[in-house]
KOLDO-867417 format. One record per residue: residue number from 1; residue in one letter; x, y, z of N, C-alpha, C, O in turn. Coordinates in pm, 1 decimal. Layout:
REM KOLDO-867417
+-----+------+----------+----------+----------+----------+----------+----------+----------+----------+----------+----------+----------+----------+
|  nr | rest |     n_xx |     n_yy |     n_zz |    ca_xx |    ca_yy |    ca_zz |     c_xx |     c_yy |     c_zz |     o_xx |     o_yy |     o_zz |
+-----+------+----------+----------+----------+----------+----------+----------+----------+----------+----------+----------+----------+----------+
| NUM |    a |        X |        Y |        Z |        X |        Y |        Z |        X |        Y |        Z |        X |        Y |        Z |
...
+-----+------+----------+----------+----------+----------+----------+----------+----------+----------+----------+----------+----------+----------+
END
This chain:
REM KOLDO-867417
+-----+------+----------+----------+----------+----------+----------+----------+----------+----------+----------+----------+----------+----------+
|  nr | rest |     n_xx |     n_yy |     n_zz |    ca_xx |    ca_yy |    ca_zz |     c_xx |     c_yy |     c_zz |     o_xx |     o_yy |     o_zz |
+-----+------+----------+----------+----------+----------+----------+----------+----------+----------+----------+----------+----------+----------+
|   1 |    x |  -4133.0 |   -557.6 |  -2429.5 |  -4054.0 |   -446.2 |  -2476.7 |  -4134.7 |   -317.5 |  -2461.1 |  -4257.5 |   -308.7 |  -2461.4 |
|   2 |    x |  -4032.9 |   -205.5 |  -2445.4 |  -4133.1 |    -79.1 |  -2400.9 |  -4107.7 |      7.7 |  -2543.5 |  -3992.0 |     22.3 |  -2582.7 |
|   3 |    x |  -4198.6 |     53.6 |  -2604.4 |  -4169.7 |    141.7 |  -2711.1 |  -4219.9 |    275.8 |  -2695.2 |  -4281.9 |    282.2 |  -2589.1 |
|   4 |    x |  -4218.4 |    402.3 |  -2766.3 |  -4261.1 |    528.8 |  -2794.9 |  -4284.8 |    557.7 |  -2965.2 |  -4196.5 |    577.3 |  -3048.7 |
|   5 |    x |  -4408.0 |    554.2 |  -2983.0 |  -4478.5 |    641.2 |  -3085.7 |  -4478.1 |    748.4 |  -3082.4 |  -4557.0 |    805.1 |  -3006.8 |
|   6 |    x |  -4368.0 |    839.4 |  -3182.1 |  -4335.4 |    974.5 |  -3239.6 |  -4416.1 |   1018.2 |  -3351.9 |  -4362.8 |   1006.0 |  -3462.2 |
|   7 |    x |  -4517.0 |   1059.9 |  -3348.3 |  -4593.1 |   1161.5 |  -3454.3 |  -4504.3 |   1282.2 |  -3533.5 |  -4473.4 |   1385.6 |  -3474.3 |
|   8 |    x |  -4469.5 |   1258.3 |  -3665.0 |  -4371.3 |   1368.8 |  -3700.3 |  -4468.1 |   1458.6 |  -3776.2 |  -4562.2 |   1393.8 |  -3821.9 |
|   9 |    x |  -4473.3 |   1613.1 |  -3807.8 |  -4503.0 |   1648.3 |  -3916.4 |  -4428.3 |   1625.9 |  -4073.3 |  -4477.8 |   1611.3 |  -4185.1 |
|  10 |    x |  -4329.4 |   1629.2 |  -4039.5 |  -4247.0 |   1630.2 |  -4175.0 |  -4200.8 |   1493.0 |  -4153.4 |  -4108.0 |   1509.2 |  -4074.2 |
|  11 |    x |  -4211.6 |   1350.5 |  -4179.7 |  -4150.9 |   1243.5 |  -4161.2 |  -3981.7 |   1225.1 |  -4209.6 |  -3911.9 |   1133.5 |  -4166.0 |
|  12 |    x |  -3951.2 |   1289.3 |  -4269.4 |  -3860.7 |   1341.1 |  -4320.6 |  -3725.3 |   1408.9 |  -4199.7 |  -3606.8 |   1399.0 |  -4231.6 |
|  13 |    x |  -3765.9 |   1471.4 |  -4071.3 |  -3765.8 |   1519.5 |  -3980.6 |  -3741.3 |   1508.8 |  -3870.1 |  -3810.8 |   1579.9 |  -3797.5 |
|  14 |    x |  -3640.7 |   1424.1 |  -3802.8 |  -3699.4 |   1349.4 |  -3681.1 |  -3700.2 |   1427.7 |  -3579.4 |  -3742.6 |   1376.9 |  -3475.6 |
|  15 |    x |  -3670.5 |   1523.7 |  -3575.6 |  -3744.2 |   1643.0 |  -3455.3 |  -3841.9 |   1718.5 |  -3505.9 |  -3820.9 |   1839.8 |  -3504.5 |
|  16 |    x |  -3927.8 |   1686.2 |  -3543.6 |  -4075.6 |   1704.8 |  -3619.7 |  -4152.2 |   1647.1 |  -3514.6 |  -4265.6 |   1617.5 |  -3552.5 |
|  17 |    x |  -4131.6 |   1624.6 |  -3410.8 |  -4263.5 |   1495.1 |  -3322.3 |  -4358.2 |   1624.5 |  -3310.0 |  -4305.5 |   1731.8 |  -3339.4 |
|  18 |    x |  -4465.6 |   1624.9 |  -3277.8 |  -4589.0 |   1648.9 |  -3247.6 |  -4634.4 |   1624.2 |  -3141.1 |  -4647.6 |   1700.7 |  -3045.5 |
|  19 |    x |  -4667.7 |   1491.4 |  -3151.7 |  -4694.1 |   1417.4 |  -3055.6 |  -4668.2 |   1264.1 |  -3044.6 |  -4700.1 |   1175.4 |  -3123.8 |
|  20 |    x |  -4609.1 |   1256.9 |  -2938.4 |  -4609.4 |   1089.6 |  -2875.0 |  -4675.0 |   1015.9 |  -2782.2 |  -4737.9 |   1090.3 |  -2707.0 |
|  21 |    x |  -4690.0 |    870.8 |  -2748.6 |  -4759.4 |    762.9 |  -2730.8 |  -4629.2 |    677.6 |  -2654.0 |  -4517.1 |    684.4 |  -2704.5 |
|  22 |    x |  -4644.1 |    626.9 |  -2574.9 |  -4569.5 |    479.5 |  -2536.5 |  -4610.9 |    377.6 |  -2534.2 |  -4726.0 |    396.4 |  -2494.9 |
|  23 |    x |  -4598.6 |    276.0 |  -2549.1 |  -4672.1 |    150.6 |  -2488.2 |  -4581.0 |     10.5 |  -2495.2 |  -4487.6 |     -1.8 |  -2574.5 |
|  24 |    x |  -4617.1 |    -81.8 |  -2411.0 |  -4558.4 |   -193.9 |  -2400.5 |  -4613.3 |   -326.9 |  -2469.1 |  -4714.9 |   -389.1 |  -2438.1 |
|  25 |    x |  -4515.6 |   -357.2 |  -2576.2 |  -4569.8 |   -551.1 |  -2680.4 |  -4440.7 |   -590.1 |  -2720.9 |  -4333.0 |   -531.2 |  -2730.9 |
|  26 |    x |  -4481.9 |   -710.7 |  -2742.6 |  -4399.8 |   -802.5 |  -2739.6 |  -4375.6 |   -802.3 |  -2862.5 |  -4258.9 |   -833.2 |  -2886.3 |
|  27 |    x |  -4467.3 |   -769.5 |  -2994.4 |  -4425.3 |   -749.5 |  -3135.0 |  -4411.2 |   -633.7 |  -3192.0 |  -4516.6 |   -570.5 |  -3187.1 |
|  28 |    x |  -4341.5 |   -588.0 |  -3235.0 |  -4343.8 |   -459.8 |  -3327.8 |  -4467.3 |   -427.8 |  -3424.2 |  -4517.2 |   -320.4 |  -3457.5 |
|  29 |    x |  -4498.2 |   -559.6 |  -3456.9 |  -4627.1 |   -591.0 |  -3561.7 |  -4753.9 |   -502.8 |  -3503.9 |  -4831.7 |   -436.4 |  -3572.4 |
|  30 |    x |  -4755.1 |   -517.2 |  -3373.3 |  -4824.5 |   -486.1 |  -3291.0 |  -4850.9 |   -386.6 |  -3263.2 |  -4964.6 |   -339.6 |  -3261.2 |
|  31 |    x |  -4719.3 |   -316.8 |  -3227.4 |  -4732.8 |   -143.2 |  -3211.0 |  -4778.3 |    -91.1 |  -3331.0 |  -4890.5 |    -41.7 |  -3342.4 |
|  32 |    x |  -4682.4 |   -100.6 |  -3438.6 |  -4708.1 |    -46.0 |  -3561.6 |  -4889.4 |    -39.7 |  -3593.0 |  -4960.8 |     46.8 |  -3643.9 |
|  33 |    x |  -4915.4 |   -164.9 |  -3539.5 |  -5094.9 |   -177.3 |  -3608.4 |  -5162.6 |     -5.9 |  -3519.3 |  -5234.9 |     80.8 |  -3568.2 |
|  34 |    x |  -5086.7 |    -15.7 |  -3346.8 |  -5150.6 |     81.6 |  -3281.4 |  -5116.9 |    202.7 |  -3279.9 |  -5176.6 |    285.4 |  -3211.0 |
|  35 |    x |  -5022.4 |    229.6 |  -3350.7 |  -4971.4 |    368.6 |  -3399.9 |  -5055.2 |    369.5 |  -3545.2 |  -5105.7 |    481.7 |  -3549.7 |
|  36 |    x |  -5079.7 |    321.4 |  -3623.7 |  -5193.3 |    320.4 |  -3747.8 |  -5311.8 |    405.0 |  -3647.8 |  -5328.9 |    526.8 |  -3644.8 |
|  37 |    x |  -5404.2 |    274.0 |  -3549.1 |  -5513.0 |    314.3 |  -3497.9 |  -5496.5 |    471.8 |  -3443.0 |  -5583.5 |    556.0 |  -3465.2 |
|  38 |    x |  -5401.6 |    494.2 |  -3385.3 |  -5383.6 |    675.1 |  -3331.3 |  -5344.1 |    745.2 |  -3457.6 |  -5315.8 |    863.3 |  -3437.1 |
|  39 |    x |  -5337.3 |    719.4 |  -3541.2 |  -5338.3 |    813.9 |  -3649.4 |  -5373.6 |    909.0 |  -3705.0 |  -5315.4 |   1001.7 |  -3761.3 |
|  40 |    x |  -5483.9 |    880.6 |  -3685.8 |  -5667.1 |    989.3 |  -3716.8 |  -5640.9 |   1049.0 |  -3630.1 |  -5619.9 |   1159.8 |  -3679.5 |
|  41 |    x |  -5622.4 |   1058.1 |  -3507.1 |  -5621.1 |   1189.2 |  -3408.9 |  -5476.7 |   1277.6 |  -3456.9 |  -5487.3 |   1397.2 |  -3484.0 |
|  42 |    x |  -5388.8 |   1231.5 |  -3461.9 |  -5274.9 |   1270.0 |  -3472.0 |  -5232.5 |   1353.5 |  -3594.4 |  -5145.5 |   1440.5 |  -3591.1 |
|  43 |    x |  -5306.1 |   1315.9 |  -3706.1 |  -5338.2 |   1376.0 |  -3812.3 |  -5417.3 |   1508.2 |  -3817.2 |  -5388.1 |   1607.0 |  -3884.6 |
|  44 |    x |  -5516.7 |   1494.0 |  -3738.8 |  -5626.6 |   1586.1 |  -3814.2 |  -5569.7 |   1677.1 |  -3661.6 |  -5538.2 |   1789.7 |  -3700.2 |
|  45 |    x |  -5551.6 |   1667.5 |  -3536.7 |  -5525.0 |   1763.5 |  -3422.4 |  -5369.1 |   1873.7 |  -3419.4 |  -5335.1 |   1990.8 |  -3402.9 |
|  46 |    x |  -5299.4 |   1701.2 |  -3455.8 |  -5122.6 |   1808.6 |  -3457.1 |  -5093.9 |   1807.7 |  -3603.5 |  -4979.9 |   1851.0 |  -3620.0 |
|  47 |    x |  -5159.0 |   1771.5 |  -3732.8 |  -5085.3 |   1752.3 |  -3845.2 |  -4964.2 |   1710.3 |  -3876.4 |  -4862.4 |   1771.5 |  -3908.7 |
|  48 |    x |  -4993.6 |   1570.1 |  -3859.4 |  -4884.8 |   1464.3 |  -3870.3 |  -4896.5 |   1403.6 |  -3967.7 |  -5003.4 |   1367.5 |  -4017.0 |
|  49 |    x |  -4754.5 |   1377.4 |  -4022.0 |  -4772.8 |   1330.6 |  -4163.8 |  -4699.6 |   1235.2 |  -4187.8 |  -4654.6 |   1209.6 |  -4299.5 |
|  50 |    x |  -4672.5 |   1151.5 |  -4054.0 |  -4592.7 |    987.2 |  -4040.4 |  -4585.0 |    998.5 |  -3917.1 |  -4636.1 |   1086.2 |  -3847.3 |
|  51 |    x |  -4482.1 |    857.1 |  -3865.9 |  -4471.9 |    854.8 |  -3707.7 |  -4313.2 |    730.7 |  -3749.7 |  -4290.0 |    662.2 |  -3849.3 |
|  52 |    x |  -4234.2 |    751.6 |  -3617.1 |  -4165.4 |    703.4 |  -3588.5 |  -4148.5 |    571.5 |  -3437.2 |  -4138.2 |    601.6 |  -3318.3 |
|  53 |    x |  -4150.2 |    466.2 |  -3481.5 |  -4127.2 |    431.7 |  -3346.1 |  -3994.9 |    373.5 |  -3283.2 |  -3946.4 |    270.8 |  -3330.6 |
|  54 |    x |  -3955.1 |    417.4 |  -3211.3 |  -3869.0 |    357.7 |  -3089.6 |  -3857.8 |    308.6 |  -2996.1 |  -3914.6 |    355.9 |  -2897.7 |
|  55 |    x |  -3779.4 |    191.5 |  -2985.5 |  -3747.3 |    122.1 |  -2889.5 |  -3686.6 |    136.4 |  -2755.6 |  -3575.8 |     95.5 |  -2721.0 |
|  56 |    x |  -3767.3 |    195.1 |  -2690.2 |  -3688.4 |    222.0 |  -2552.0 |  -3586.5 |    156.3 |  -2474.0 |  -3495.3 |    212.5 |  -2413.4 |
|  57 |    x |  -3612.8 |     15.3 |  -2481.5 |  -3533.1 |   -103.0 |  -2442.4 |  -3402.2 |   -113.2 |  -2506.6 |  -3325.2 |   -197.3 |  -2460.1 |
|  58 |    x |  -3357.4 |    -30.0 |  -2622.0 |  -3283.9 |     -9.5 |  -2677.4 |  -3197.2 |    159.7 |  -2715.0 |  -3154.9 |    221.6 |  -2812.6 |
|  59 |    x |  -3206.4 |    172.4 |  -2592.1 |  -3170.0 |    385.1 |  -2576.5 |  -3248.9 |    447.5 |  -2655.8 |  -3218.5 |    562.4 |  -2687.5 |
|  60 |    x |  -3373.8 |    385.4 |  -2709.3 |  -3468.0 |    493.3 |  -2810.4 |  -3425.2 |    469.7 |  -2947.0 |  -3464.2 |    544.9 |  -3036.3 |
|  61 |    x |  -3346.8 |    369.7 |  -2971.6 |  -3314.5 |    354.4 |  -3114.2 |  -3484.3 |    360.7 |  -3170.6 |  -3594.4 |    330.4 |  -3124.8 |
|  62 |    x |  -3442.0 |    405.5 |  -3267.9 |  -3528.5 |    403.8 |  -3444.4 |  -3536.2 |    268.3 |  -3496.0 |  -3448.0 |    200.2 |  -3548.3 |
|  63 |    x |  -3703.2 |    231.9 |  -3462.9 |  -3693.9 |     58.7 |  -3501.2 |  -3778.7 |     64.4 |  -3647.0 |  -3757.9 |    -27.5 |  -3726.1 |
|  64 |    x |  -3872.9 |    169.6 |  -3683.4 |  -3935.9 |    201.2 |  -3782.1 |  -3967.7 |    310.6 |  -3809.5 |  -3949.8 |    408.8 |  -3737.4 |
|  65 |    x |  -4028.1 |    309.5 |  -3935.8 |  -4033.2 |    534.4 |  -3950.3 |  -4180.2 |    473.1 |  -4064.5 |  -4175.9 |    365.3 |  -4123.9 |
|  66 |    x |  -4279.7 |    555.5 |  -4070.8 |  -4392.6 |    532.9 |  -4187.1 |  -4402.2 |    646.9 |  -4192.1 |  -4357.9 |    719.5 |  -4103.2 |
|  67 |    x |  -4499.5 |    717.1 |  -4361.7 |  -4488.0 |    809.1 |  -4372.7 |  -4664.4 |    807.9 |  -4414.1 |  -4710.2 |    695.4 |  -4434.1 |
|  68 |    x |  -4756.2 |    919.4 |  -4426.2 |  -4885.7 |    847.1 |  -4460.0 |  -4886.8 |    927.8 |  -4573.5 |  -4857.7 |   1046.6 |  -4587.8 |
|  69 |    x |  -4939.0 |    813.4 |  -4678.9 |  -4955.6 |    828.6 |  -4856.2 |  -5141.2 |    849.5 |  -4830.4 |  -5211.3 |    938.8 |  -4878.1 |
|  70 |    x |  -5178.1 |    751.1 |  -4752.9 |  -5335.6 |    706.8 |  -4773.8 |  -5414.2 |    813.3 |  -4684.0 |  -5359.1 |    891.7 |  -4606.8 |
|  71 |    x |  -5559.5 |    803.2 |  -4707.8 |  -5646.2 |    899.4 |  -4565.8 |  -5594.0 |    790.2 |  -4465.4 |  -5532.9 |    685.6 |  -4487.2 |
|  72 |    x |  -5643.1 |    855.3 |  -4333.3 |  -5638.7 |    820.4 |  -4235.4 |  -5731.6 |    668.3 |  -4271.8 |  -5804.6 |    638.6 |  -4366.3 |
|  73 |    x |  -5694.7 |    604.1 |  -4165.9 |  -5758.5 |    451.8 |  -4150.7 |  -5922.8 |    476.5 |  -4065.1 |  -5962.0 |    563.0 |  -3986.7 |
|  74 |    x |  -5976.0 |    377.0 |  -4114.5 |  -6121.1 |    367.7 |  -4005.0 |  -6113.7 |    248.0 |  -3928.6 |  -6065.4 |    147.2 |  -3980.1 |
|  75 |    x |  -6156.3 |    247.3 |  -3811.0 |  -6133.9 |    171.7 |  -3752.3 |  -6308.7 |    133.8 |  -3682.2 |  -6383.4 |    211.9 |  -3623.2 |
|  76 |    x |  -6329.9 |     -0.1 |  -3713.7 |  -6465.6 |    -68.6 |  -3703.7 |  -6446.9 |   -136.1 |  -3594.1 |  -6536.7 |   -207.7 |  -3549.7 |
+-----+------+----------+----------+----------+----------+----------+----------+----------+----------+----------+----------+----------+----------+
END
């Protein structure tokens, strides 16, 4: 499946993107983990304050929306 990671400022917003990401998995579980990992950039460069992802394979439907409560994640 092909998806797009939407960086919103206002999650609230959905023409808020900032910035986006695409990428291709087979789980949603999956993307979601790698839209977490781009977070920290996305945060601190465009001030993003959630992300949306969509399913391309599906006209871009809206398969999830997060909003960020926590700091950014570290990634080891």
């Amino acid at each position: 499946m092909h998806y797009r990671v939407e960086f919103l400022r206002e999650p609230a917003e959905e023409a808020s993107v900032c910035h986006a990401r695409s990428l291709r998995a087979d789980d949603i579980t999956v993307v979601a983990m790698q839209a977490m990992a781009w977070s920290g950039r996305a945060r601190s460069i465009f001030g993003a304050g959630g992300f949306q992802i969509r399913d391309l394979d599906q006209n871009g439907r809206i398969v999830a929306l997060e909003e960020f409560d926590e700091p950014s994640p570290s990634i080891h």
